[in-house]
N, C-alpha and C positions, 0 to 999 in steps of 0.2 A: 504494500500500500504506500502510493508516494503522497507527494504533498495534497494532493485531493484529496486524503482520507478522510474519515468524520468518525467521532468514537461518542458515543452512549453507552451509558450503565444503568440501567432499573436493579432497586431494589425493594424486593416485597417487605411491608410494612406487616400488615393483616389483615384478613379478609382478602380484597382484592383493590388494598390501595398498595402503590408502591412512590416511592421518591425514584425520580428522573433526574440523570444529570447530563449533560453534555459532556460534550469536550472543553467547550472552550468556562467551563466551572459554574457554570449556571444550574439550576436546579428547581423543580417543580413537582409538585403532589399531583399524580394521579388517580384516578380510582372511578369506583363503576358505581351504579342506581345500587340502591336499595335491593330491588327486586333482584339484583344480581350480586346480590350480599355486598354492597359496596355502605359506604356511610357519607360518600356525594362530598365529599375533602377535597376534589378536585377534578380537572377535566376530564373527560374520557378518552381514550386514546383514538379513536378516531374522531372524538372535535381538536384533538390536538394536530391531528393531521390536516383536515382541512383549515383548520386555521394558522398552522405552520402555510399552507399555501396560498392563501391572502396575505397573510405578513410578508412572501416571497414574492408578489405580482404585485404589491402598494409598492414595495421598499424600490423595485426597478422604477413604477411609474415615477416615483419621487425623485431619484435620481436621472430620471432623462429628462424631466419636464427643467427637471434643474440647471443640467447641461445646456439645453435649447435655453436656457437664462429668462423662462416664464416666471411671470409672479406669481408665483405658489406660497398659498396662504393657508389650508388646509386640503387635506386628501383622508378619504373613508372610503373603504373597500368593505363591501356586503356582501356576504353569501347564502345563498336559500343551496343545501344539494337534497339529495334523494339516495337513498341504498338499495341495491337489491334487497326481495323481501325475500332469497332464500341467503343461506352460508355458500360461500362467502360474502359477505354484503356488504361488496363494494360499490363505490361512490359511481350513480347509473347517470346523473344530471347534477350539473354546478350551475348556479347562476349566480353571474359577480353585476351589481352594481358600482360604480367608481363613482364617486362625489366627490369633484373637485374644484376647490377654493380658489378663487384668486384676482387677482384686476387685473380687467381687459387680458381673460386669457385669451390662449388663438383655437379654436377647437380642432383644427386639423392638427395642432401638435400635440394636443393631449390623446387623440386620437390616436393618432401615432405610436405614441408611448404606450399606452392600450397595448395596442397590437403586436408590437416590438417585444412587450412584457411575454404576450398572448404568445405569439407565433417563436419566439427566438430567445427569452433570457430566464425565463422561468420555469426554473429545471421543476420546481414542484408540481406546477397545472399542467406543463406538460409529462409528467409521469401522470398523474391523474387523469389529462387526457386519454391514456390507454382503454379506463374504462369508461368514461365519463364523459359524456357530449357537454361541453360546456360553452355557455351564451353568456355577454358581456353587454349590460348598457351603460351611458355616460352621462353624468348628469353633473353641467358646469353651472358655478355660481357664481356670479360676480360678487364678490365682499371676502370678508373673513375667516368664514366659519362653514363646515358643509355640514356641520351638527342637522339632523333631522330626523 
C-alpha cells in the first residue's frame, strides 16, 4: 500500500456500538437502532457512508467554485437515497440537492463544479454510483446563507 492508502480501526464497545477511528486520528461512535440492539450513541454505518459522500462532492464543489474565485458565501449539500429492500441493501437512488451561497454567483460555474464533483473528482459518489442512479439539482442564492 503506497501513499494512497487509508487505515481505519472499529472497535466494539457493546451491543452493537463500536468507536471508529481513522487514520488521520479522528474518531466517532457508531452504532445501530434499538431494534437492532443498538442504544442510537451514534450514526449508522451506512449514514456514515452516505454522508462520508456529500462531505466528498460539497468539499470538491467548494474548492472549484473557489478556484474559479466565485463569491462563495455558503454551500449545503442534501441527500434523500433509497436501499434495496433485500441484503445487501445497497444504496439503489441518491438524490443530492447543492445550495449555494453567494453574490452574483455565475450559475454555469457552479454548474460546472457540480459536474466536475459528479463526473470526475469524487471518488465516493462515484463508487456509489456502481449501484446507485444518482440525480443532482442546484439551487443558487444570492446572499449569505443557503440555510433552508
Amino acid at each position: 500500500m503506497g501513499d494512497s492508502a487509508m487505515k481505519a480501526r472499529v472497535k466494539w464497545i457493546e451491543g452493537v456500538s463500536f468507536v471508529a477511528e481513522a487514520g488521520s486520528g479522528h474518531a466517532v461512535v457508531i452504532d445501530g437502532a434499538p431494534e437492532h440492539g443498538g442504544r442510537n450513541l451514534g450514526m449508522r454505518p451506512m449514514e456514515m457512508v452516505l454522508t462520508g459522500a456529500v462531505a466528498c462532492t460539497a468539499f470538491d464543489v467548494v474548492a472549484i467554485l473557489r478556484k474559479a474565485r466565485q463569491s462563495l458565501a455558503d454551500c449545503v449539500v442534501t441527500a434523500a437515497a433509497e436501499r434495496a429492500p433485500e441484503e445487501p441493501k445497497v444504496f439503489t437512488r441518491i438524490h443530492l440537492v447543492y445550495t449555494i451561497a453567494g453574490r452574483g454567483l455565475d450559475r454555469r460555474q457552479v454548474e460546472r463544479a457540480v459536474k466536475l464533483s459528479k463526473e470526475k473528482y469524487c471518488s465516493a459518489t462515484l463508487m456509489l454510483a456502481k449501484t446507485a442512479e444518482i440525480t443532482f439539482e442546484v439551487v443558487i442564492v444570492d446572499g449569505d446563507s443557503a440555510a433552508g
